[in-house]
C-alpha positions in Angstrom: 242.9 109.3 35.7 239.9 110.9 38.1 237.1 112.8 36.6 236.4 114.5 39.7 239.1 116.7 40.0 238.6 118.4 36.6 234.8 118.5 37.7 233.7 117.3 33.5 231.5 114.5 34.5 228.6 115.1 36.3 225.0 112.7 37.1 222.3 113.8 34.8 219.5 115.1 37.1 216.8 112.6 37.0 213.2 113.1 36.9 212.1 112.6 40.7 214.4 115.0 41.4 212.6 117.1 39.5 209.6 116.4 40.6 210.8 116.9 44.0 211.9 120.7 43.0 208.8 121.5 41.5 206.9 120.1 44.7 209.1 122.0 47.2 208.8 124.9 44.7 204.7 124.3 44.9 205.5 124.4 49.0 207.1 127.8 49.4 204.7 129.4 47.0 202.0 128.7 49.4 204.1 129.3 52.3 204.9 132.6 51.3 201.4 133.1 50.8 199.5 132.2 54.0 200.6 134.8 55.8 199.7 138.6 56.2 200.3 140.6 53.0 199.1 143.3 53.8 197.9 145.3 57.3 195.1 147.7 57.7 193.0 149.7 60.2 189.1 150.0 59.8 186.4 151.6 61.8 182.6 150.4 62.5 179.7 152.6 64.4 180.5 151.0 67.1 184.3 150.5 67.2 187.1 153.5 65.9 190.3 151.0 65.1 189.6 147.6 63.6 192.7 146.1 62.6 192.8 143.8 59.6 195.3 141.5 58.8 194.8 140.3 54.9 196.6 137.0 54.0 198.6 136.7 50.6 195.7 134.0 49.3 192.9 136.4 49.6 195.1 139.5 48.8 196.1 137.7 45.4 194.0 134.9 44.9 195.9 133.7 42.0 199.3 132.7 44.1 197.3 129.7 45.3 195.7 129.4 42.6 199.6 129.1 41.0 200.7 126.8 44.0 197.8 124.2 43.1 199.1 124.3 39.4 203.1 123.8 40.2 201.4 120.6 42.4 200.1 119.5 39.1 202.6 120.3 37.1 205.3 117.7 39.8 202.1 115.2 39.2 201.8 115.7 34.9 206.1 115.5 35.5 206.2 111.9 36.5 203.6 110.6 33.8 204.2 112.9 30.4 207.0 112.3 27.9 209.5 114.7 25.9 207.2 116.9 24.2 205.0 116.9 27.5 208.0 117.9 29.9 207.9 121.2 27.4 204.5 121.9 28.1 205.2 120.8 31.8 208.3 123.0 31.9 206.0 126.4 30.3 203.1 126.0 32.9 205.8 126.2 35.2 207.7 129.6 34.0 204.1 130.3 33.6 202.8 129.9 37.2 206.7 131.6 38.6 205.4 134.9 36.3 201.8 134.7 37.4 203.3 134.9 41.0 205.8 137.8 41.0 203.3 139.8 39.2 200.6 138.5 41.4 202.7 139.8 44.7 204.1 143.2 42.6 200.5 144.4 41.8 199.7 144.1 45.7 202.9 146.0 46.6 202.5 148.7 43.9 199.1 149.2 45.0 197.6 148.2 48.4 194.6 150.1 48.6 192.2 148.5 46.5 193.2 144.9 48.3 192.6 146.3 52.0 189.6 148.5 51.0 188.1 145.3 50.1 189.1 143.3 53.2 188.2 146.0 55.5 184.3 146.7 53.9 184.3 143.0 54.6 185.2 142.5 57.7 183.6 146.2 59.5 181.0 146.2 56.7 182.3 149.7 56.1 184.9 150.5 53.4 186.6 153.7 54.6 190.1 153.0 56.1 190.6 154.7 59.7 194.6 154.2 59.5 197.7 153.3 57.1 197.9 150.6 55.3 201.4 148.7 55.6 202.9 145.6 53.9 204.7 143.2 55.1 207.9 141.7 54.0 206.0 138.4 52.6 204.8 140.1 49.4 208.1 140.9 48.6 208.8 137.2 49.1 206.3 136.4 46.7 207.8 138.5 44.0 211.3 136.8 44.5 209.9 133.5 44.8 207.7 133.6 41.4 211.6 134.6 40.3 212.8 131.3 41.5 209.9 129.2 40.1 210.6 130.9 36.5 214.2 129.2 37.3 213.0 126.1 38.2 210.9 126.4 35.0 214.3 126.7 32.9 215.5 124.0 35.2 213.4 121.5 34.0 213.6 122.2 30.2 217.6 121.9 31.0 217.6 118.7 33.0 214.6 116.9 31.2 216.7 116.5 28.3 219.0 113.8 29.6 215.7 111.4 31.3 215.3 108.4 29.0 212.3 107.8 27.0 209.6 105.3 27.1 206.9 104.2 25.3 205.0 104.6 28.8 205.8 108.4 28.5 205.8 108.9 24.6 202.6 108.7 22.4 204.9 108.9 19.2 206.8 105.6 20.3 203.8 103.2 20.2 203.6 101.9 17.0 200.2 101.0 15.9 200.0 98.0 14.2 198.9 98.4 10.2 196.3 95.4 9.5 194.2 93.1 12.0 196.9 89.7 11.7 199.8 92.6 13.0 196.9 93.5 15.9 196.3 90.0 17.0 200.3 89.4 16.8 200.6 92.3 18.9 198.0 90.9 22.2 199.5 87.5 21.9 203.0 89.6 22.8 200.9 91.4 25.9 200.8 94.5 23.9 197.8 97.3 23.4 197.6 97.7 19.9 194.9 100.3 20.8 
């Protein structure tokens, strides 16, 4: 009988495919980003229109911040074990909320973000224009939605990897008394 046609039986997802989510995850974060947030128009003395363009990383300096954490996160991935994937799997919800609330703030208000930028660039803080957004905050928002999913993703599959004691602390067993220590070298293990 074929198990594919009832679809029941299904390959566990293993854990560099989960590391390759997270690090694609980690890629769109900072893709979404890098580019213009947010557009303004300044003034100087000696120029009336000075038009700004201010990029997701300096409007929100904490979505990079989040994309260099999900890049750690793929890395902490391939060497923790099961209690580590939890932690692993939290920083990543974690990072997916710091996003979307990173990106909401800057749509709900984008005043504060391209006064800033504007005193910066013209050395004067008054805004001569509108400020606009762009679509790529909005991005943001639905992206730190996804990396809160990919988050859940990894507590879901990380449950089927196998264990190691390379991965899991609790599976070495230390030896009790110095003959069990020496017996333990002599078989190539650390019984540190």
């Amino acid at each position: 009988m074929n198990d594919h046609a009832g679809g029941s039986s299904r390959r566990p997802v293993g854990r560099g495919r989960a590391i390759v989510v997270v690090l694609v995850t980690a890629g769109v974060v900072f893709a979404v980003a890098a580019p213009a947030w947010v557009r303004a128009v300044g003034s100087t003395a000696l120029v009336a229109h000075v038009p700004v363009a201010i990029s997701g990383t300096r409007a929100s300096t904490a979505v990079g911040a989040a994309s260099l954490v999900l890049l750690a996160a793929a890395g902490a991935l391939s060497l923790v074990g099961r209690a580590g994937r939890w932690v692993v799997a939290v920083v990543v919800i974690a990072a997916g909320v710091l996003v979307a609330a990173s990106a909401l703030a800057v749509i709900v208000d984008p005043v504060p973000v391209a006064t800033a930028s504007v005193a910066e660039q013209t050395g004067a803080g008054a805004l001569s224009g509108p400020v606009r957004l762009t679509v790529f905050p909005y991005l943001t928002a639905a992206v730190g939605v996804v990396v809160v999913a990919v988050g859940v993703f990894v507590v879901r599959v990380s449950g089927t990897w196998a264990t190691s004691a390379r991965h899991d602390v609790a599976a070495a067993v230390v030896p009790d008394d110095d003959h069990s220590a020496w017996d333990a070298l002599t078989r190539g293990d650390d019984p540190t």
